[in-house]
Structure formats: structure tokens, C-alpha cells
C-alpha distance (Angstrom), angle and dihedral (degrees) to the residues before:
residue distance angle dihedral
X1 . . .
X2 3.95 . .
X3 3.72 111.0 .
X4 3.66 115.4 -124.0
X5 3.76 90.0 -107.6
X6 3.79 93.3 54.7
X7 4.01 85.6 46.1
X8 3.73 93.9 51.9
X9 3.87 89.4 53.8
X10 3.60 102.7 49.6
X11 3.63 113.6 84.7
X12 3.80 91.6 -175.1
X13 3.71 118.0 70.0
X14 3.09 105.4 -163.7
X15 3.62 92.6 61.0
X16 3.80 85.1 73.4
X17 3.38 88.4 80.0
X18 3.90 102.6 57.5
X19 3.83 88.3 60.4
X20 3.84 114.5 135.9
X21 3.27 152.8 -178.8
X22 4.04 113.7 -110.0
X23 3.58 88.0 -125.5
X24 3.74 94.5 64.4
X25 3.71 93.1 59.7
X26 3.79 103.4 63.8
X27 3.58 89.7 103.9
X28 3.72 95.9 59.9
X29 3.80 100.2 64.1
X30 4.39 102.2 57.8
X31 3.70 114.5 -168.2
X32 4.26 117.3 -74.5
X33 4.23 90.0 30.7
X34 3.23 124.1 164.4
X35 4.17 99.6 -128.5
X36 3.66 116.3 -164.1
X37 3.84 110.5 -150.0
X38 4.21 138.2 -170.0
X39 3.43 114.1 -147.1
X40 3.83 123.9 119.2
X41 4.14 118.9 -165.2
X42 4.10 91.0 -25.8
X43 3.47 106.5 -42.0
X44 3.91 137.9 73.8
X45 3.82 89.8 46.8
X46 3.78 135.5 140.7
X47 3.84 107.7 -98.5
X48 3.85 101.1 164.8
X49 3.83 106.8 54.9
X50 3.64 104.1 37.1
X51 4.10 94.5 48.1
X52 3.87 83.1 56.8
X53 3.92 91.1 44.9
X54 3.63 90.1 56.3
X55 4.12 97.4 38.3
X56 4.28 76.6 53.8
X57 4.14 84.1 57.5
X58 3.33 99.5 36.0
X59 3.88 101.7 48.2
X60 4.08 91.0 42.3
X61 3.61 96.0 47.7
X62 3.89 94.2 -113.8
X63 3.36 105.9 144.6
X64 3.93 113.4 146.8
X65 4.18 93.0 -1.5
X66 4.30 88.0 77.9
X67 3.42 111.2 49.8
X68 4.01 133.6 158.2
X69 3.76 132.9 -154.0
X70 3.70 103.3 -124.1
X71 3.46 129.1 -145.9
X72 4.52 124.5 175.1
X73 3.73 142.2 167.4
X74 3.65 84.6 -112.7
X75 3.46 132.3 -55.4
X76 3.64 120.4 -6.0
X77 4.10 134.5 -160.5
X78 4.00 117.0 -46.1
X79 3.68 83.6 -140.5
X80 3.99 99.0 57.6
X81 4.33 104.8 28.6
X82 3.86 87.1 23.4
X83 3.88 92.1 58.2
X84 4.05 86.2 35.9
X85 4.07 88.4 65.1
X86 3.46 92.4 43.9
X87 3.92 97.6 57.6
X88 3.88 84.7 37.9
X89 3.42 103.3 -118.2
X90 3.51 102.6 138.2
X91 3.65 117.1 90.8
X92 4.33 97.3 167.8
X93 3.78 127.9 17.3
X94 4.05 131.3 -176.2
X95 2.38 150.9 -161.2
X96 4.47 117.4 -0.7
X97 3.18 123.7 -11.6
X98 4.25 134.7 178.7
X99 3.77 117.5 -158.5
X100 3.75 148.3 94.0
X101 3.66 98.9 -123.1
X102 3.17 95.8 39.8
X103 3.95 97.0 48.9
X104 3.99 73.7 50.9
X105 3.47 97.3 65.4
X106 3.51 100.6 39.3
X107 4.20 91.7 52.1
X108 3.68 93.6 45.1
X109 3.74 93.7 53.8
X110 3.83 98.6 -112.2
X111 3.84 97.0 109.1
X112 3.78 121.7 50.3
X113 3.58 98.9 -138.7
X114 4.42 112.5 -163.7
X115 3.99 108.5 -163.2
X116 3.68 114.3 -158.0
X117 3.76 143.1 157.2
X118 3.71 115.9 -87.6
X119 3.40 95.0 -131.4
X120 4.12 100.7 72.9
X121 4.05 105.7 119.9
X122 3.59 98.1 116.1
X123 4.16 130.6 -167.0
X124 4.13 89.8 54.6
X125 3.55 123.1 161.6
X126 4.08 111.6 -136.2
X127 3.24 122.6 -76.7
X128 3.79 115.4 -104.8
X129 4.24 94.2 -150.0
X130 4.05 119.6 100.2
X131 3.45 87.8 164.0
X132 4.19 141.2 48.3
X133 3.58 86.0 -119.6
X134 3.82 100.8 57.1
X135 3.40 112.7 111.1
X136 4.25 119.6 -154.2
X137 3.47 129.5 173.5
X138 3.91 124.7 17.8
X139 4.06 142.2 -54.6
X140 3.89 88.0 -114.9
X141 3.50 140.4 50.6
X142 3.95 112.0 -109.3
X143 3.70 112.9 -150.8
X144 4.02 136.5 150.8
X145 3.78 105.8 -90.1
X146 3.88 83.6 -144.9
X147 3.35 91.3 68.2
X148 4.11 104.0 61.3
X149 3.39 110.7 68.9
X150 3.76 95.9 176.6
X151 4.24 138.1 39.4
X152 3.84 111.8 -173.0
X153 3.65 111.7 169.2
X154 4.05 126.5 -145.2
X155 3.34 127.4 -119.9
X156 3.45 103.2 -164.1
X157 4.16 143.3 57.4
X158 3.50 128.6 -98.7
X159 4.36 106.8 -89.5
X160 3.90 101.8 -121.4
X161 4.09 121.1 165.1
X162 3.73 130.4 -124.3
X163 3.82 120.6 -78.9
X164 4.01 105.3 -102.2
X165 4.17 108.6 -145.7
X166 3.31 113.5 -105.8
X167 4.16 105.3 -100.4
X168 3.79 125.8 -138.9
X169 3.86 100.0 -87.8
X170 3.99 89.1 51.7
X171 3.74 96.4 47.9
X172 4.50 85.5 47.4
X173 3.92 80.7 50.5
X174 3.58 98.5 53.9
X175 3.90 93.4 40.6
X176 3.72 84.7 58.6
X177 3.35 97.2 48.5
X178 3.97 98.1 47.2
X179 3.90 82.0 44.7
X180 3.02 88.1 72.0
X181 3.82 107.0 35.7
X182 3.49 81.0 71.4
X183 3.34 99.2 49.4
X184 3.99 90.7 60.3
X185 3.97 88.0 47.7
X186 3.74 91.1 50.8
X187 4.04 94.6 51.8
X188 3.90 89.3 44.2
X189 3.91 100.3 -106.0
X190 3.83 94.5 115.4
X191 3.83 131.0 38.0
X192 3.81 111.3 -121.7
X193 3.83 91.4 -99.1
X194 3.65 89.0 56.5
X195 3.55 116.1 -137.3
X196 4.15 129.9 -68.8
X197 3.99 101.7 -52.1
X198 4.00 125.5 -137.7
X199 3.32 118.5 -166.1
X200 4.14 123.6 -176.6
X201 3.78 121.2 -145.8
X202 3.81 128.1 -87.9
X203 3.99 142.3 73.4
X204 4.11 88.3 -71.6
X205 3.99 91.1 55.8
X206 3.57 92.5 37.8
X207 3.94 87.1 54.9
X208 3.69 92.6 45.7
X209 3.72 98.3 57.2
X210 3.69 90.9 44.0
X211 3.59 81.2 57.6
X212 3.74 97.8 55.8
X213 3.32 78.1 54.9
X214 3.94 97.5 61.9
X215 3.76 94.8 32.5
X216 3.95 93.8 74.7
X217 3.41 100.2 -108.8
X218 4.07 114.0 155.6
X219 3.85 139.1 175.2
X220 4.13 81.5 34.4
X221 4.13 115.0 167.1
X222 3.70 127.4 -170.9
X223 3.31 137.9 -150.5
X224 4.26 109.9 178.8
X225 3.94 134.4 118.6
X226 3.84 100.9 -100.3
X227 3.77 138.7 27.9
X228 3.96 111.9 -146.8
X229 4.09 115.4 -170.4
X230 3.55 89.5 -87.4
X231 4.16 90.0 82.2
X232 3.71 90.8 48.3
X233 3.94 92.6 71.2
X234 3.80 90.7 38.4
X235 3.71 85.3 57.5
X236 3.72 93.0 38.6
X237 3.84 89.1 57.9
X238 3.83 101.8 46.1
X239 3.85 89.9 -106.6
X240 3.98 90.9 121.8
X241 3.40 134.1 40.5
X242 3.53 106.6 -176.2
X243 3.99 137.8 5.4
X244 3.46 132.5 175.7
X245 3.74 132.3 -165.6
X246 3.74 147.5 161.3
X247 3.87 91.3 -117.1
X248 3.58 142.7 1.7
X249 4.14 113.4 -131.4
X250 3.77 102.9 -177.0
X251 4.12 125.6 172.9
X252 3.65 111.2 -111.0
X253 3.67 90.9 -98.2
X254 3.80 86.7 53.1
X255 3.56 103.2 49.5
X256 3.97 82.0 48.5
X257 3.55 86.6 58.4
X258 3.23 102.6 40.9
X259 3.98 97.9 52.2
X260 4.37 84.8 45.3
X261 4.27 80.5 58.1
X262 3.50 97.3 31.5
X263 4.29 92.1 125.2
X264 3.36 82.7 47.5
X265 3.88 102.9 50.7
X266 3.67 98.6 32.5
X267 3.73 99.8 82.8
X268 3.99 92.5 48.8
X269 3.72 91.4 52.5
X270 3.54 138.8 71.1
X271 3.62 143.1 178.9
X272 3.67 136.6 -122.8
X273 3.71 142.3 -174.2
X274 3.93 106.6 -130.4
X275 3.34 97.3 -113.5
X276 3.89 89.9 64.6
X277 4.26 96.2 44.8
X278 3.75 82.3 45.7
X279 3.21 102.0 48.1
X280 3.90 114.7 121.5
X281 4.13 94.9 -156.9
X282 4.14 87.1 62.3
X283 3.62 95.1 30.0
X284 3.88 84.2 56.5
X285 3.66 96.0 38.2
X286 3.52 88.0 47.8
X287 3.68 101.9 57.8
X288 3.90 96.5 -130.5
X289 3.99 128.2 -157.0
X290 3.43 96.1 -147.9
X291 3.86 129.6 179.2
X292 3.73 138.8 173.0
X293 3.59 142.9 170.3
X294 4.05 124.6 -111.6
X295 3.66 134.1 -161.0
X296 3.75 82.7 -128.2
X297 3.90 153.7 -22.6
X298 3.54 135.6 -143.9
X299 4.44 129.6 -127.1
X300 4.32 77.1 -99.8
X301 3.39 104.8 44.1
X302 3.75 110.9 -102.3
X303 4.00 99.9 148.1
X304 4.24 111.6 -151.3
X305 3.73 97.4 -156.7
X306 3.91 96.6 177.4
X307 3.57 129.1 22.7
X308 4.05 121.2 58.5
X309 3.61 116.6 -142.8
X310 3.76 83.9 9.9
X311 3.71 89.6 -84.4
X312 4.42 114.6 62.8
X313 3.53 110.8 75.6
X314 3.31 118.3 -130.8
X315 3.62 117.6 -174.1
X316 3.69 113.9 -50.8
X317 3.84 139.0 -100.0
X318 3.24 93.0 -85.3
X319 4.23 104.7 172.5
X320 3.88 97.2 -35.5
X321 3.72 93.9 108.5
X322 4.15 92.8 38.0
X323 4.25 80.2 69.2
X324 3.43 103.4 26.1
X325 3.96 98.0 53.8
X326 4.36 84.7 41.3
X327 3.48 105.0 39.1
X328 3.54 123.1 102.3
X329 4.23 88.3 -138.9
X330 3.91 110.3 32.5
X331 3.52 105.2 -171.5
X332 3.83 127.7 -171.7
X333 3.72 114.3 -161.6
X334 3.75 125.2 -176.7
X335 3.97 146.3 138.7
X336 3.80 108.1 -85.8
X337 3.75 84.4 -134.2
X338 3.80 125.9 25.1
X339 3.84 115.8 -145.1
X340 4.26 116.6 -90.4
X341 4.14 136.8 -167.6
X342 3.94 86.9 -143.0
X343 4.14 106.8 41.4
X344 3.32 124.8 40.4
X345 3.79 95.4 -148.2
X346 4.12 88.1 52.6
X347 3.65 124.6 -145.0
X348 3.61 130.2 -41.4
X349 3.44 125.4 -108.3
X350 3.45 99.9 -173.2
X351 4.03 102.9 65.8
X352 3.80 139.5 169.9
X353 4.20 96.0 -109.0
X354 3.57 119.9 4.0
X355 4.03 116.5 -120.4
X356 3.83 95.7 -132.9
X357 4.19 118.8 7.8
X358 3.55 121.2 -151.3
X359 3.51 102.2 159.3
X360 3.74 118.0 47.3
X361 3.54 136.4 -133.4
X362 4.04 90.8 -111.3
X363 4.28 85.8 57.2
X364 3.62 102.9 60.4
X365 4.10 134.5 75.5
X366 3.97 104.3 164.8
X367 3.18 130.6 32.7
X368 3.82 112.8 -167.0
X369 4.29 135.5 -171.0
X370 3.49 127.6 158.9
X371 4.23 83.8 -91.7
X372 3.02 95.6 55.0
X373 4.12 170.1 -27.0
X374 3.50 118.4 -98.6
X375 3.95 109.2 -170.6
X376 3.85 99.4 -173.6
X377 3.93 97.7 168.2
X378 3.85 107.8 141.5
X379 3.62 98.0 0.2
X380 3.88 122.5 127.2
X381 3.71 115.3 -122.3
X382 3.77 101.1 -96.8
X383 3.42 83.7 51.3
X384 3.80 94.7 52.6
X385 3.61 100.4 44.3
X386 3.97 84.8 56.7
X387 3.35 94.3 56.7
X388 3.65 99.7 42.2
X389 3.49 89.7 51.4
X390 3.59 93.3 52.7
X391 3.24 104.4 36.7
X392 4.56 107.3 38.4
X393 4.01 98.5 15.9
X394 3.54 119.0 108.8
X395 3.93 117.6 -106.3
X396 3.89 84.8 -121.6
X397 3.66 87.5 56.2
X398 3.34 106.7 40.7
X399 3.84 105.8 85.3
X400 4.07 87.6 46.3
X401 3.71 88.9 52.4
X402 3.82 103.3 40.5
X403 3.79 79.2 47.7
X404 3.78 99.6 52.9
X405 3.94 77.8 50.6
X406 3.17 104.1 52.0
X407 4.02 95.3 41.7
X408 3.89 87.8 52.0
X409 3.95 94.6 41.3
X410 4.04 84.4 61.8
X411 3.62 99.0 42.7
X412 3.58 95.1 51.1
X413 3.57 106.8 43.4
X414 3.90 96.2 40.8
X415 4.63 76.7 68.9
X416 3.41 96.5 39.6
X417 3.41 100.1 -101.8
X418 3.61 117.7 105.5
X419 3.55 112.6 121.1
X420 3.37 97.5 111.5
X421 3.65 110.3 9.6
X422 3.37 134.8 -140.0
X423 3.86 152.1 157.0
X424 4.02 106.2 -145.5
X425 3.87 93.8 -170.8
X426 3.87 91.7 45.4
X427 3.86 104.6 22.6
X428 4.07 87.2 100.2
X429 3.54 103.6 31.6
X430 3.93 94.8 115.2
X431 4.11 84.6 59.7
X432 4.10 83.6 54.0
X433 3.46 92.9 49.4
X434 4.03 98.2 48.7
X435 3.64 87.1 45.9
X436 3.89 93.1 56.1
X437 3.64 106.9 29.6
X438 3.87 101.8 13.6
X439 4.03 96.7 -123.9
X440 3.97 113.5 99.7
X441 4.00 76.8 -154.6
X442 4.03 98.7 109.7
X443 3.73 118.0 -170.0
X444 3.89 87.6 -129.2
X445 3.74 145.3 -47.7
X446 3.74 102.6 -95.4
């Protein structure tokens, strides 16, 4: 029996009468198929289906003998593809994915993880939108009602986590960064409501919106993948007046909110299938401010964005590169030092070579940590890595860095070849050292 909810959002009637129980579909998905999935950064994901897939496993002892290629927006729910990894059932993943069993599976060989842009659908038409407010396409999803066999309804919200508070190297981050958002206004190479903002997900994006927020900015739009709680007060205040997304991944507290102000919310927000928010022809067109976190970027601005030590995957590129390699201001913001059992300064983030590069050299403009700003547009790479050393590195760091510099400066232009340069044998000795003695703090580079 369709709930009246589910019968107010089907526009199809007849559809009424394929609904199911989960149970009945077993059947449906053999071992080794390929399962397409919705779900974008935690939320908007099948809940139903795949908890009675794995109760299936679980209860007939098929763990590893019925297992599915798996294919999502993003990432889906911890408690669906999380539970999935650990009853082994997934044989391929792509493209992001968040979870610890998951992460597990993927870094212990058992899950052949395939990392990709989100922007792949090829043979597109151009996209009729010049502004975050466009809207294309329509307010449903057309599909042939041949095609669905089955409708099985959920009874239960998407799982999100608590909002952490923003901690004092996130807040210095975002004061840089809004620094120097104001900086472009004030020499004329921003309008005064900026430009369309994207924002990634985490405590250092939540803490630079919120800083938008407290830096005066008005009239703002954005155009990203996912709205966090942060948006919800810019909105609140008057600070935005439009935002788009591919999903909206609010606390507990936020969703709350936002379903208590839905009247109020719905006309400033809109909608979009990830192959439109990641799209680079609007993200170009639209001039984006975009900024991410990375595990890690080199003295030349190579940014690794998922694999620590060059070798543990973390979650995937997910769109990071779609905005940063289109936007008109890629910015990279991170901790100049992330936290560590065995140093009490932690490990740098700013390092001679990155271990894995997603994000080229020819991507970024700013590089930003609570030190610092480094605004490397139309500098050569000697002078980059100078100023990213100066600027974002760690004062532990520093010397080591300037001196890995310095050494590889003189090496390379005494044969002619110091454009960008480097010492191969050395470039990734502070990785070494952290891996044998847990301190990134090497005694020197001979």
C-alpha cells in the first residue's frame, strides 16, 4: 500500500502498481551485476533494496560468492555500501566513495575501485544556463514506464552526521581566503557579489562559507555540487540569493531546519543532476570560485587530492578537478600541517613532490593554509614554490623546504635544466622519513 507521500510524488499511476516489497526483488540483481546507484555525498541514496540485498548475504552465508559491480553519483549511505564492503559483496566500485569499510576494501585489494571525473556523459548538447538561476530541463524525471519493473518506497531519512565547529586553523583559512576575495573586488577583478561560489565538503569548507558570511559579502549565488549548513545561514541572512547543487547534505539539525523553512528556501534553491553542476562548459561560462581541500600539495603546485603516501586511497576525485581545472579562481585550501600520533607538529601538507597528483600545476591559482595565501597566477615554478613555501608552509617546515629548494635550484641550473627543479632521488625523502620514524622533520637531504 503506497503511502500518501509516495502517491503524491508519482505522476504516473500506473506505476502504483509495480510497488514492492524489497524482499521480492532478490532475484533481479544475479551475482557479478552491474548496479546503478543515486546517491550524491551521503544522501539521495537507495536505502530499501540494498539493506535487503545484504540481509539476503548475510542470512545465507554468501559473503564473497554474490558480488555486484557498483556504480553511484558519488558516495552513497555508510549504512547501505558501508555494510556492502563489509559482507564483501562488492567486486568494482566508481567512481567516489566515503566509508571505512569501504576505503578497507579498496586498500586491501578486495574491491577494484575506478576513479574518474564526474563529468563523463559524452554526446551533450550545450547547456542553455549563463546563470545559477537558469533553469533547463523539467521538475520530474521522464523515463519509459516499461523500463521499471519495481517501486519500493523508504521508510526512513537519509543518515547524515553532526556539524563539527569549525577549529582555529579552519577559521585562519577562511580569513585568508575572504582576505583576499576582497582584495580582487577592491582592484576591480571581481564584482562585489563575487562570482558563482563552490564549496567542497568538510569542516574547512564549512568554515569558509561561514566566512563569506562574516566578510560582508551580499547578493552572493552559487553554483557547486553540495550545500552543507553553512549556506543555510548565508541564505538566512540575505547574503545569497541563489545556489544550486547536485545534492543537499545537511546535519541533522540542518535538515530539521531546512524542512521547518522549506517555503522559505525552496525558491532560492535548485536542483541539478551531476552532470549539469559538473559540467565544465557552465562551470567555465559561469566564472566559478571554486575551492577544495587536498591530502597534499607540492613547493609547485601539483595538488594530490586522494591517495596518502601516494598509495591509500582515500575517497576519490570525485568533481574537484571538474571546478578546479574550469574555474576562473581554483583555490586549494588546507592545514599546513595535518594532526599526527608520532610528531607533535603533524605532517606537512605543503611538500617538495607530491606522492600522487591529481590536479596539475596548470589548474591551480591560490593556494591557501591558515599561514598563509599563496597567489601563484602567472608565476613560473621557481617562483611558485618560493612563494608557497613562504607564504602556506609550516614554520617547522620551512627551513627543510627552502632547503630542498635551494639544493635542487643549484643542481639543476648548473646542467641546464632548471625550470622546474627537482631532486628525483631526494624529492620524497620527507615521505621516507614519516614512514620510518613518524616525523616528516628529516635531519637533512644528503
Amino acid at each position: 500500500m503506497a503511502s500518501a507521500l509516495l502517491r503524491s510524488r508519482v505522476r504516473h499511476p500506473t506505476l502504483l502498481q509495480k510497488l514492492r516489497k524489497p524482499e521480492e526483488l532478490i532475484d533481479l540483481f544475479p551475482h557479478n551485476a552491474y548496479i546503478g546507484w543515486s546517491g550524491f555525498t551521503g544522501v539521495g541514496y537507495p536505502k530499501m533494496v540494498p539493506t535487503a540485498l545484504a540481509d539476503y548475504v548475510e542470512k545465507n552465508n554468501l559473503q564473497g560468492k554474490r558480488k555486484y559491480n557498483l556504480f553511484v553519483g558519488a558516495s552513497a549511505g555508510a549504512d547501505t555500501e558501508n555494510r556492502w564492503a563489509q559482507l564483501n559483496m562488492i567486486e568494482r566500485r566508481s567512481p567516489h566513495q566515503v566509508g571505512r569499510d569501504i576505503s578497507k576494501g579498496i586498500n586491501n585489494g578486495n574491491i577494484n575501485f575506478f576513479d574518474k571525473h564526474l563529468n563523463v556523459p559524452p554526446y551533450r548538447q550545450p547547456y542553455m544556463i549563463t546563470k545559477p538561476e537558469d533553469r533547463i530541463g523539467t521538475p520530474y524525471i521522464p523515463v519509459d514506464p516499461s523500463k521499471i519493473v519495481a517501486v519500493v518506497e523508504a521508510n526512513y531519512m537519509d543518515k547524515t552526521e553532526p556539524v563539527t565547529a569549525p577549529d582555529e586553523t579552519s577559521r585562519a583559512i577562511a580569513v585568508n581566503i575572504v582576505e583576499f576575495l576582497k582584495h580582487e573586488v577592491k582592484h576591480g577583478r571581481l564584482p562585489e557579489n563575487l562570482l558563482p561560489i563552490q564549496s567542497g565538503i568538510g569542516n574547512i569548507a564549512n568554515a569558509v562559507v561561514a566566512g563569506l558570511n562574516h566578510g560582508g559579502f551580499k547578493h552572493l549565488k552559487v553554483w557547486t555540487e553540495v550545500l552543507q549548513d553553512s549556506f543555510l545561514d548565508l541564505i538566512d541572512d540575505g547574503s545569497v540569493d541563489f545556489a544550486t547543487a547536485t545534492s543537499v547534505r545537511f546535519s541533522p539539525d540542518g535538515f530539521e531546519r531546512f524542512y521547518k523553512g522549506y517555503d522559505t528556501y525552496l525558491p532560492k534553491l535548485l536542483l541539478r543532476s551531476q552532470q549539469v553542476s559538473n559540467s565544465p562548459e557552465i562551470i567555465k561560462r559561469l566564472g566559478c570560485i571554486g575551492m577544495n581541500t587536498p591530502v597534499e600539495v607540492d613547493i609547485y603546485a601539483h595538488a594530490n587530492s586522494t591517495n596518502v603516501m601516494g598509495s591509500r586511497m582515500l575517497h576519490g576525485l570525485g568533481g574537484s578537478a571538474d571546478f578546479l581545472r574550469n574555474s576562473k579562481y581554483s583555490i586549494m585550501h588546507t592545514p599546513s600541517a595535518r594532526k599526527s600520533k608520532t610528531d607533535p607538529t603533524g605532517v606537512s601538507c605543503i611538500v617538495p613532490f607530491a606522492t600522487h597528483i591529481d590536479q596539475t600545476e596548470h589548474d591551480l591559482d591560490v593556494v591557501v593554509t591558515e599561514q598563509g595565501l599563496a597567489d601563484v597566477r602567472g608565476l613560473s615554478p621557481r617562483e611558485r614554490a618560493r612563494v608557497i613555501i613562504n607564504k602556506c608552509a609550516h614554520p617547522d617546515y620551512k627551513p627543510i623546504l627552502t632547503d630542498y629548494l635551494d639544493r635542487a635550484e643549484f643542481e639543476c641550473l648548473k646542467k641546464g635544466m632548471g625550470h622546474e627543479p627537482h631532486l628525483l632521488f631526494q624529492a620524497f625523502k620527507m615521505h621516507q622519513n614519516l614512514a620510518e620514524k613518524g616525523t616528516m622533520k628529516i635531519d637533512s637531504w644528503e
